[in-house]
N, C-alpha and C positions, 0 to 999 in steps of 0.2 A: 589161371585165377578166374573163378567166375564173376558172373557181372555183378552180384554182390559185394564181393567183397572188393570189385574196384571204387565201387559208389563209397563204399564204406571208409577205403583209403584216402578219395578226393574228398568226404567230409574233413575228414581228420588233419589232414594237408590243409586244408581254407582255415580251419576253425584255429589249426596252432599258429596260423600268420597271420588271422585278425586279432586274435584274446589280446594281445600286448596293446594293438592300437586302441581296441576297444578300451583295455584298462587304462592306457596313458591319457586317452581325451576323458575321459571320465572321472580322473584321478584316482585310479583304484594305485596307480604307483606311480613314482617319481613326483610327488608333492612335497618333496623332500631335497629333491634333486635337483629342482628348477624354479627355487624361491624366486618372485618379486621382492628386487629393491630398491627398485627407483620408482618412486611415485612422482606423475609430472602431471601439475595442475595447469589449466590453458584454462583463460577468461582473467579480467581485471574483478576480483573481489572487493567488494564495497560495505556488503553489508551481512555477506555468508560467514560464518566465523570459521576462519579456516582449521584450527585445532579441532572443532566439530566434525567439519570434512574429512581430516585424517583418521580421526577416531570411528570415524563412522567405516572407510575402506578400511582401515586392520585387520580386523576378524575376515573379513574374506579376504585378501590380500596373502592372509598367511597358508591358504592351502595349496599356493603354487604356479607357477603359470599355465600347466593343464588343466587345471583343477576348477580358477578361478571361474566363475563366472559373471561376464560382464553386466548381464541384465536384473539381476540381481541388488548389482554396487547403483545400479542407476535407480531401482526402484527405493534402496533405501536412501541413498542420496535424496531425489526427487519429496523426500518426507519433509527434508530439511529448511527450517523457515528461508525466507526471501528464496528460495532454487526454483529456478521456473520449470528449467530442464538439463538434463547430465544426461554427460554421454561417454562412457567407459572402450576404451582401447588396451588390448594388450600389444605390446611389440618385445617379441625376440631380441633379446635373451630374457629379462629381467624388467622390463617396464610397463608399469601399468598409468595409462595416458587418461586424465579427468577432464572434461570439457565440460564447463558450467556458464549458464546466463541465466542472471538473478533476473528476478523481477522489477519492473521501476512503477512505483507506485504512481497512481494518477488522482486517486479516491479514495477516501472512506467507502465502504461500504455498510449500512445500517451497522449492528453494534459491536461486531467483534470478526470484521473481515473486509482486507483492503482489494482493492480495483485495479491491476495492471496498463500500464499504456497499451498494453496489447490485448484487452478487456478480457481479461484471467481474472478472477476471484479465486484467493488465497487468504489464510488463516491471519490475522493480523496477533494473535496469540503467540509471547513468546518472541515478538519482533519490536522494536522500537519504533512508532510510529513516526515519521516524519512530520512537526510543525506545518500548520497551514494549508491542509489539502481542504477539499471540499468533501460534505458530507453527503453521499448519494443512495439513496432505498429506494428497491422495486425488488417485483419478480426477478429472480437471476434468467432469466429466459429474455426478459426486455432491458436488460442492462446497455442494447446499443441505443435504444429510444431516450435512457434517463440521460445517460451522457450528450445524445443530439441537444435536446432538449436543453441542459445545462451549457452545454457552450452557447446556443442561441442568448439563451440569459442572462449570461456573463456578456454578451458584447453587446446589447438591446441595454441594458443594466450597469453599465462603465460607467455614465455618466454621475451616478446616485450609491458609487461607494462598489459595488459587483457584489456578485452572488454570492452566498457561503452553503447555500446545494440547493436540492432538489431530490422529491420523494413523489412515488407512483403508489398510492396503499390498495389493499386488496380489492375495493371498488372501482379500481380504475381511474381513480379522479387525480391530479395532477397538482401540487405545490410547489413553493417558492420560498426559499430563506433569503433576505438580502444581508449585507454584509453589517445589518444595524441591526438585525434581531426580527425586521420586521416580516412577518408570513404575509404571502401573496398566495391564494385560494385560484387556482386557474378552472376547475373540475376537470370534466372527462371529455368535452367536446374542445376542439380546436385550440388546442394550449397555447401554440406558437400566435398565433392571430390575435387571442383575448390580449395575450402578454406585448405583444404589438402596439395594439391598440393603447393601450394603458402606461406602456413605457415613458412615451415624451412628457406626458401630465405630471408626473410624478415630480421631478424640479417644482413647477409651477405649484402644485398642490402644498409640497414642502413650503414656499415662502408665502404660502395664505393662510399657516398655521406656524406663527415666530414661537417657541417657548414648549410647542410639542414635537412629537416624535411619532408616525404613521406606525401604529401598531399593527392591522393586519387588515386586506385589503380583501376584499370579496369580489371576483371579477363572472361570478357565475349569472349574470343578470343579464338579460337580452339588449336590453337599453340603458343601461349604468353600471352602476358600481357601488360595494356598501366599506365603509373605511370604519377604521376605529383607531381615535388618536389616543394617546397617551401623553400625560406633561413629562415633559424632562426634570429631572432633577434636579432641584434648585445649589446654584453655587455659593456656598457661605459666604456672605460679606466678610472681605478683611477688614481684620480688627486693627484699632486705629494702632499708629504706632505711639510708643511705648516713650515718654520722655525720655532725654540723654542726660544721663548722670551726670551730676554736678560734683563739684569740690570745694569746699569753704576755706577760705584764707580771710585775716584779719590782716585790716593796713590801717595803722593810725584809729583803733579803735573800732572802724568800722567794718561790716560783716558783708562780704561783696561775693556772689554767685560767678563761681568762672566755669563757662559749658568745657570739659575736656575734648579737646579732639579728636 
């Protein structure tokens, strides 16, 4: 035989004992033969809707366990509101294994996306927002400075009700919401310092204006500060009450008022 046609026999040898492995990891056969039926979800679900999850793996699920592909289930999982991250396993014979950790919300983020404890910004679209967070805007690039910043303020600001957020706007200049509505204007130089500065006053300032409410505080001044009060809303006097109905009885002719009890 010459050396052609031995090359030619050793292709033909390799080629007919890889084609089947090639086909079977590929799924060109046996997706049929080696269904997934056990789907095993790992992680405490909170707020991923799990009907969502399964519907989401089925369509790939159903082409087998050679077939499947795990990167895939994670990327479309990963789409799904509150999912931070998924992680797909197959196990022999039949199991395909989902590893989920939702996100836990810390923020608002400006108008239509929440703030993870692990400073992830994610869709807040299609999720139920959770009561009560704090409402945080900037560059998504300086999101760890808005957070520094807001927790400085939240515990500098305990005393006078606490924060309700903090916003960095395209200038660079720095703000304050406190928990009464009022805007604190920090600007672009030294936020933490001005706000320092300014914090202990605030009580005192409150009870040297009975009947108002500190509308918004201008701290951008070298040597002061510019305030703007607002009245509080007046509480209607109650109205006097109402006499207690009486009942009339005749005794002996005469017409005598008895209060009912």
């Amino acid at each position: 035989m010459s050396a052609m046609l031995r090359l030619l026999a050793w292709i033909l040898a390799v080629a007919l004992v890889l084609l089947p492995v090639v086909a079977v990891v590929n799924g060109w056969v046996a997706g049929a033969q080696f269904p997934l039926r056990t789907l095993r979800v790992q992680g405490a679900l909170q707020r991923v809707d799990e009907a969502k999850l399964r519907a989401t793996v089925l369509p790939y699920a159903r082409r087998g366990f050679f077939a499947v592909q795990p990167d895939r289930i994670q990327a479309a999982l990963g789409a799904l509101p509150w999912v931070e991250r998924a992680e797909v396993r197959k196990h022999w014979p039949d199991v395909l294994e989902v590893r989920i950790s939702e996100h836990r919300p810390f923020a608002r983020w400006g108008k239509d996306r929440l703030l993870s404890e692990q400073g992830r910004l994610f869709p807040a679209r299609g999720v139920q927002v959770p009561a009560g967070l704090p409402l945080l805007d900037g560059p998504d690039a300086r999101a760890p400075e808005v957070v520094a910043l807001y927790n400085q303020a939240r515990e500098r600001l305990a005393n006078v009700g606490g924060v309700r957020g903090v916003a960095l706007d395209a200038r660079g200049s720095w703000s304050i919401t406190l928990a009464n509505g009022t805007e604190v204007v920090l600007g672009r130089n030294d936020p933490d310092a001005r706000l320092q500065r300014f914090a202990p006053l605030l009580p005192r300032l409150a009870a040297q204006h009975p009947g108002q409410r500190l509308a918004r505080a201008d701290l951008r001044y070298t040597n002061g500060f510019a305030l703007t009060w607002a009245d509080l809303p007046k509480v209607p006097e109650a109205a006097a009450p109402l006499p207690q109905p009486v009942a009339a009885s005749v005794r002996n002719g005469t017409t005598l008022m008895e209060e009912i009890a």
